[in-house]
Each structure stands twice: as structure tokens, then as C-alpha cells.
N, C-alpha and C positions, 0 to 999 in steps of 0.2 A: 549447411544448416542455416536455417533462417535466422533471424534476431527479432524478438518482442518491438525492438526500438532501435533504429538505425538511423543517424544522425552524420553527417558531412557538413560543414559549416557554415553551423545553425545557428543564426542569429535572433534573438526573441525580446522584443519591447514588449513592456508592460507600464501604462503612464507614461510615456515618453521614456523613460529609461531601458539601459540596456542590461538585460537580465541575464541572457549566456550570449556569451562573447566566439562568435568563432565557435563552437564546442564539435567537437567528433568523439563519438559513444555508439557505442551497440551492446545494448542488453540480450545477453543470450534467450532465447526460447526455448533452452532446455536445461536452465540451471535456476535456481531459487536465488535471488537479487537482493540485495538490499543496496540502498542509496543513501549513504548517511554525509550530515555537513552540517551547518550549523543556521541559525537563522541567515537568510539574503542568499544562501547559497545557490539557490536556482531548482532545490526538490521538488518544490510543488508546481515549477514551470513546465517539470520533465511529466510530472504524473499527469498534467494536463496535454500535453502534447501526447503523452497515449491516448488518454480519451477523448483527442481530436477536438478537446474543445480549445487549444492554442493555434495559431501554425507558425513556422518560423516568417520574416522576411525574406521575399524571393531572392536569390539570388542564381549565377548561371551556373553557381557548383553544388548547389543545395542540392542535399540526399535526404529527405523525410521520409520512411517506410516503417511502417508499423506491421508488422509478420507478414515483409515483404513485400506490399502492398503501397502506394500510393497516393492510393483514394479508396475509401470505406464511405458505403454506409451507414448510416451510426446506429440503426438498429441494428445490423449485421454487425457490428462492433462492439455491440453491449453486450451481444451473447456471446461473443468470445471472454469478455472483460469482466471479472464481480469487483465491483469498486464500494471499498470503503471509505470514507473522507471526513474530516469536520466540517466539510459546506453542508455533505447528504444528510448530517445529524442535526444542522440549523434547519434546512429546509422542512426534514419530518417535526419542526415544532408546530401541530396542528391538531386536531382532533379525530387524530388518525389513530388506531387500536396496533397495537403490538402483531397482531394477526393480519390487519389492512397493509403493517410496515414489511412483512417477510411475505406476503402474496405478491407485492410492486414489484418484483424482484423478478420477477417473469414477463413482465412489461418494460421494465427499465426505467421505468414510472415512479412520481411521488402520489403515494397513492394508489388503488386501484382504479381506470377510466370506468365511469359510469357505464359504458357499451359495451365492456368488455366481462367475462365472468370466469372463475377457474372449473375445470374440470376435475373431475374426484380425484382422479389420480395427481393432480398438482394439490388438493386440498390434502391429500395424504401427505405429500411432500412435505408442505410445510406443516403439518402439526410432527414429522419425523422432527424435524430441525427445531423447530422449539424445545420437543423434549430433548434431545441431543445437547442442546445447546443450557436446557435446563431454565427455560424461561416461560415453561408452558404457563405458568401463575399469570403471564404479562400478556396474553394473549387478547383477552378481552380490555384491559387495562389500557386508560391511553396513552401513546408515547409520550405525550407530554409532562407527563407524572410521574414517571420511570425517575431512578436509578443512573448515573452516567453509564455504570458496569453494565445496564441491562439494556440499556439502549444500545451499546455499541455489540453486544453479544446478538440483539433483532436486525442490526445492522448489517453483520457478518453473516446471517441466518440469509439475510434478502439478497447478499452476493452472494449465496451458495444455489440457493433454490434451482435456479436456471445450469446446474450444471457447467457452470464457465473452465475454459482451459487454464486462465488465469486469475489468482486474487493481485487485485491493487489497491496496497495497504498505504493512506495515510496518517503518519503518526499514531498508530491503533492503537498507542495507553496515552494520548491525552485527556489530561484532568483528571485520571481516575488515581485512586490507591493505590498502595500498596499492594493489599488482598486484589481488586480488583483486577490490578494489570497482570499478578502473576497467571490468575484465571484466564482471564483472556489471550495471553500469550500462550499457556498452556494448550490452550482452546485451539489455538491454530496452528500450535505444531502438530496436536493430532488431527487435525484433517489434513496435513500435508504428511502425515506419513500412512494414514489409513489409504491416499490415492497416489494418481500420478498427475496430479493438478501441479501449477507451479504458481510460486509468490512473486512478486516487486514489492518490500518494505519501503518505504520511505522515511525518514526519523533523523535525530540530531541525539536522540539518544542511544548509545552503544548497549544499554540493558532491552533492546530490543532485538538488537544482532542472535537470531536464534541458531541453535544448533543446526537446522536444518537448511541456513541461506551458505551458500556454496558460495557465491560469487560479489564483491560487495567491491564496491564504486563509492571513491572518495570523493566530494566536492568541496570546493571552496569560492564565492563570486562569480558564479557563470563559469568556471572551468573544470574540467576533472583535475585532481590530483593523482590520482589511482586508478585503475580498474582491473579485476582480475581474479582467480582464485584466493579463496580465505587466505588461505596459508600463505602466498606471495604480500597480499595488500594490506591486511589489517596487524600492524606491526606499528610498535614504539614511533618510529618516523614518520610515517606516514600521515598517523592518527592525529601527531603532533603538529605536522605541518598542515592540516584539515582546519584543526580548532584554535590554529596559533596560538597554543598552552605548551609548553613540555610534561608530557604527560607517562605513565607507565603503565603496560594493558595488564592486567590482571584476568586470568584463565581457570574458568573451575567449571567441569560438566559440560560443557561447550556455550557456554555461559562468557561474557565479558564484560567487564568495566576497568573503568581507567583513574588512575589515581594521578595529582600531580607528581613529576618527575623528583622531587626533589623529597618527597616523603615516602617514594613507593619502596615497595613489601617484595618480597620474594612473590613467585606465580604459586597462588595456589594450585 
């Protein structure tokens, strides 16, 4: 079986500094991921080096493959990849409509390219996915005047459109609410249990760990701490030794969070 991400050591500057040290990781490509650790921990170094827009420093044992492969494309990589991010949600700050933001999604594009036009059958698409997603109101509306909740719901619409074998999610409830994040986490469990698409989360928060990520990867400083089935990695110790807190995971519906060690509760 192949791996999403295959790493042999990988060393990766960013500013002069070194952001993963050495690291060896392989994100399976046929389990639902998540990547949790805390700010500095090297998350959003991994989620770039899926989308090729990092690469490590060469060296003569370096293993860089992304579904096996490497060298991509990057158009040939986008359609495999629906990416969410808070760069793609800066970049849509423009006078681009709710409907211009979930048509790009077929291009890989901010924006639709002038030269380029949709076919009905992709215009059907995405007005499915607006409603689906329940943002049809936003449609003519421009992004910029959205909603944090409604913009990252057009977000997730514009990684879907294209059919991709994988979402790559980062931190998918920042800034939003309460209401908002449970929505949108909601939002994405059912499209991963409606298909057989697979996730990569990336986050620092454990109330994103959703019932449906099988596989979840510790980090701390450019290292892994963990990798491995839920049930093996995500444990009192582990999680502790992640967020250097003593902490205790609390379990309800396949749901998590973490209380410090010193006050926690029996596991709901």
C-alpha cells in the first residue's frame, strides 16, 4: 500500500531555521489522518510539503513521495488533493462571489481564469454543493462579506467540486464559534462517511480529532512523538508528552478533549 506522504530524513528550513529535524513519517492512503501538536510543531510544514509547495533539503537518504511518486505535476496534484487552508481563505479576500469561490475549485485556481468557462454539468455541480453545504444565499454574495462559518463551508464546497481522493484540512474551525465549528465539523464527517474519500486534519486542537480519523500522528518541534492507530497513539501519555501539559483525554461519542491531569474527571 502506498502512503499519502512518505518521508525518510527530511529536513525542512523555513527563514533559516530548521523546522523538521531528521523526521521519518508515512501518512497512510487509506486511513483518515489527523496531525495534531501544538504551535512550532512543523503541521503546516507537512501540509505544504503535500502540496509540493515545500520540498525538504536534498540529501543522499532523502525519501520525499507523495502517493508514491516523486515528482507531480501540480496540476495533476491538485486533482488528486481538495485543500482547505487559512492562506486559500486570505487569498479569496477579493471581489470574488461565493459561486466564482466554489467554480475555482475545478481549476485549482483563485478565482475563475478569464479563458476558461464551466460546463453545465460542473455548473450543476457546484450549485449541488452550495445547497448541500447550505450556502446557496452566498452564492451571488461576495466572499468578502461573508460569514467566517460561510466562507470556510465555500471553501470546503471549492475542495470538493473536483471530485479529489483526498481532503487536506487546515485547522478547519479557525476563528469560528462554537455553533459554527460544530457545523462545519459536522459538515465533514458527512461527506466522509457518505464516500470513500479520505481526510489529512491538521490542528492543535483535540475537539477536532473526529470520530472518523483512524489514524492520528503526534508532533512536537519538527519530530513525531507518535504515529499510529487511534486506539494505540492518542492516550494520556502521549498527548501529554505532545503539548508538554499533564493532561487527561476525556472520551464521549468518539469525540475528545483533554482536561489538565491534575483536575480530570472520570472518561465520560
Amino acid at each position: 500500500m502506498i502512503s499519502l506522504l512518505s518521508l525518510r530524513n527530511a529536513n525542512v528550513r523555513r527563514g533559516g531555521r530548521l523546522v523538521l529535524d531528521g523526521l521519518d513519517l508515512d501518512l497512510p492512503a487509506d486511513r483518515n489522518v489527523v496531525v495534531l501538536g501544538g504551535n512550532g510543531a512543523g503541521k503546516t510544514t507537512l501540509l505544504r510539503l503535500i502540496a509540493q509547495e515545500l520540498h525538504p533539503v536534498w540529501s543522499p537518504d532523502l525519501r520525499f513521495e507523495i502517493l508514491g511518486r516523486s515528482r507531480w505535476n501540480i496540476s495533476d496534484l491538485r486533482r488528486e488533493l481538495g485543500m482547505v487552508s487559512q492562506e486559500l481563505l486570505l487569498a479569496h479576500q477579493r471581489l470574488l462571489s461565493g459561486r466564482d469561490v466554489v467554480s475555482s475549485g475545478f481549476f485549482g485556481s483563485i478565482g475563475c481564469p478569464p479563458h476558461l468557462s464551466l460546463s453545465d454539468q460542473q455548473r450543476r455541480v457546484v450549485g449541488e454543493w452550495l445547497e448541500r453545504f447550505g450556502v446557496q444565499s452566498c452564492a451571488e454574495r461576495a466572499f468578502q462579506d461573508l460569514s467566517t462559518g460561510e466562507q470556510r463551508r465555500l471553501l470546503l464546497a471549492r475542495a470538493l467540486v473536483g471530485e479529489p481522493r483526498w481532503l487536506v484540512l487546515d485547522e478547519p474551525t479557525a476563528n469560528l464559534d462554537l455553533v459554527g465549528s460544530h457545523l462545519l465539523l459536522d459538515l465533514i464527517s458527512e461527506v466522509l462517511r457518505s464516500s470513500e474519500r479520505r481526510v489529512v486534519v491538521v490542528t492543535h486542537r483535540l475537539e477536532e480529532v473526529l470520530p472518523e480519523l483512524d489514524w492520528i500522528v503526534l508532533m512536537r518541534a519538527g519530530r513525531v512523538i507518535a504515529s499510529g492507530p487511534r486506539a494505540e497513539v492518542l492516550t494520556d501519555e502521549n498527548v501529554s508528552r505532545t503539548y508538554g501539559l499533564p493532561v487527561h483525554l476525556l472520551h464521549h461519542g468518539g469525540r475528545v478533549r483533554a482536561v489538565p491531569a491534575a483536575s480530570s474527571a472520570p472518561s465520560a
